[in-house]
Backbone as a ProteinNet text record, in pm:
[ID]
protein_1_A
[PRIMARY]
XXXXXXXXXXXXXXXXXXXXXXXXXXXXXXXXXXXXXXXXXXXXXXXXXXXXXXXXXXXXXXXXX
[TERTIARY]
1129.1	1050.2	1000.4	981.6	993.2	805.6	791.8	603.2	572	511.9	509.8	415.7	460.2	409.3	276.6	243.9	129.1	56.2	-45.4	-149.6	-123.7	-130.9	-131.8	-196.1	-240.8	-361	-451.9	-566.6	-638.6	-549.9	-519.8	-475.2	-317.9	-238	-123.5	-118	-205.9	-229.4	-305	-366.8	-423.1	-328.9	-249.4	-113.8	-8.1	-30	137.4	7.1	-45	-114	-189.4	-195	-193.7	-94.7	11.9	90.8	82.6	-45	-15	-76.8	-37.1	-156.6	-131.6	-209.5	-196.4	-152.4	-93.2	-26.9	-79.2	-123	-150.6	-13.7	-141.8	-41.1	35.8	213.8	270.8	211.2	187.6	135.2	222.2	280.5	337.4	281.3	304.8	254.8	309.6	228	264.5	385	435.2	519.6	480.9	352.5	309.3	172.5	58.4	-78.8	-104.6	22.6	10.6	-124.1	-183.9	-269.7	-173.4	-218.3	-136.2	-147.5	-44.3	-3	89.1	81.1	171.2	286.2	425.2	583.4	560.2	632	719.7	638.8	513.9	404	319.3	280.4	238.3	146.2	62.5	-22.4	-158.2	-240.6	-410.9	-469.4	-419.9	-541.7	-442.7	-333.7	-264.7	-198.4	-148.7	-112.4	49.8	113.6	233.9	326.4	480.3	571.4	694.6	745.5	842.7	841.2	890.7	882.9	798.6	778.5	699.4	529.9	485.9	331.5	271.1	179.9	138	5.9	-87	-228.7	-298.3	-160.6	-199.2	-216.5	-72.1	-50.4	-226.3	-300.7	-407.2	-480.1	-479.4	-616.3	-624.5	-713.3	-708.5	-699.2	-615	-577.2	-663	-735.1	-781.7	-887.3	-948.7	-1094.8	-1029.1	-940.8	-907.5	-883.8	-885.6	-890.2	-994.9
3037.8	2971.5	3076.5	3009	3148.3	3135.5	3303.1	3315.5	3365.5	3322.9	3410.2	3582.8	3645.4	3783.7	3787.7	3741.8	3780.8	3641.9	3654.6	3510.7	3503.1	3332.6	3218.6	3219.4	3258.6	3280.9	3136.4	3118.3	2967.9	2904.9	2948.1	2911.2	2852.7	2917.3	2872.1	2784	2796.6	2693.1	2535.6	2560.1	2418.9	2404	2480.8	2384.8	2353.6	2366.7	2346.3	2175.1	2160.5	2101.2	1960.9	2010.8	1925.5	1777.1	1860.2	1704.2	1611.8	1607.4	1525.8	1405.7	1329.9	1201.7	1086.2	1022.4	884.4	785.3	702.4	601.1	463.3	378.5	219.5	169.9	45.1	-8.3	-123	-155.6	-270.1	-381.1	-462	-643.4	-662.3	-844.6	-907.8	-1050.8	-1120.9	-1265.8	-1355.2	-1432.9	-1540.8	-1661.9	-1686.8	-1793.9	-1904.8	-1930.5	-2045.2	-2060.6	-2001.1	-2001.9	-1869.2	-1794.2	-1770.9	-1593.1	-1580.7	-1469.4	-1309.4	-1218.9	-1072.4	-1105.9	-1013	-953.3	-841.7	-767.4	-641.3	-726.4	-642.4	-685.8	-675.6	-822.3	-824.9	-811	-884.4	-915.5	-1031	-1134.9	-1260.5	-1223.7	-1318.4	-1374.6	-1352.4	-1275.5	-1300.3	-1382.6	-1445.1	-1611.6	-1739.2	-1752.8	-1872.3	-1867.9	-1756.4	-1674.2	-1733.2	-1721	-1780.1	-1664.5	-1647.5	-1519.5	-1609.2	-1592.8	-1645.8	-1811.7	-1868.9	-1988.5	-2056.5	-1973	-1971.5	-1943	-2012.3	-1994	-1959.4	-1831.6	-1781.8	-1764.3	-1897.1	-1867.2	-1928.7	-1979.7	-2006.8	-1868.7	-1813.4	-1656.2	-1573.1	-1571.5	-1492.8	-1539.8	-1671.2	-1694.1	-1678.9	-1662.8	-1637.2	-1755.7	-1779.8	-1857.6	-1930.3	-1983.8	-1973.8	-1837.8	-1827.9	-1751.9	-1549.8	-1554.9	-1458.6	-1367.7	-1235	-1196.2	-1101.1
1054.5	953	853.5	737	625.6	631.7	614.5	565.8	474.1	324.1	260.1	251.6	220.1	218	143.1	42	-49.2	9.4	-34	-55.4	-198.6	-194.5	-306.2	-380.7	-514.6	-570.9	-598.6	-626.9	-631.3	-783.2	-876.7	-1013.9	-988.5	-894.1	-837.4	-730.2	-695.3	-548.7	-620.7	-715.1	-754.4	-876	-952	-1054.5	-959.5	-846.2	-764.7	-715.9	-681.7	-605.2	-748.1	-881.8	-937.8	-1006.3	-921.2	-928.6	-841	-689	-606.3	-667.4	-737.4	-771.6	-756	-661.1	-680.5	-745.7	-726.4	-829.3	-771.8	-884.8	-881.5	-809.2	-705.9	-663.7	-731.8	-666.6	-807.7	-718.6	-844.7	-805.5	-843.5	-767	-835.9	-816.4	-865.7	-892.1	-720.9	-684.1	-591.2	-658.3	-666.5	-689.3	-635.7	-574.5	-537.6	-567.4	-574.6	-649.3	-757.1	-763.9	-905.9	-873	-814.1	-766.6	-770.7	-779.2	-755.6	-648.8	-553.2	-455.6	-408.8	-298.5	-297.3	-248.6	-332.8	-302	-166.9	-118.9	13.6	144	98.9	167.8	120.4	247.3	296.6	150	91	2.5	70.9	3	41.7	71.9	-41.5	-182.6	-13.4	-39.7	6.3	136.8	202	322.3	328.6	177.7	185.3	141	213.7	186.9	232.3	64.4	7.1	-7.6	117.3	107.3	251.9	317.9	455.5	440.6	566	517.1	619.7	617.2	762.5	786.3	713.8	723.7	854.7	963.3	1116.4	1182.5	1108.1	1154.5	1151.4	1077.7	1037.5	1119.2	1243.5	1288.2	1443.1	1545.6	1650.9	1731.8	1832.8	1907.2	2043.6	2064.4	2206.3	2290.7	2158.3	2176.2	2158.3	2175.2	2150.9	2027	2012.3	1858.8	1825.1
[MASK]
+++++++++++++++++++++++++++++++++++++++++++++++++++++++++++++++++

């Protein structure tokens, strides 16, 4: 494994380190109440993904949960 020889100076260590940045996440629209949501994931607002609906999925069964 390679080590480097010198230490990193702080001016090189924070411009190498200023490209880590966060990026917004993509929304896209529900096709059924119309609300954002993250791609290729169940609905918040309606608990519906794609044409299926999983807002039984979200609830606890028989005291459990």
């Amino acid at each position: 494994m390679a080590v480097p020889k010198r230490k990193m100076s702080r001016s090189n260590t924070r411009s190498r380190r200023s490209q880590w940045k966060a990026s917004a996440a993509t929304l896209t629209t529900c096709p059924r109440c119309r609300e954002p949501k993250l791609p290729h994931a169940a609905c918040p607002a309606c608990g519906a993904y794609k044409t299926r609906s999983y807002v039984e999925a979200l609830r606890p069964e028989h005291g459990r949960g």
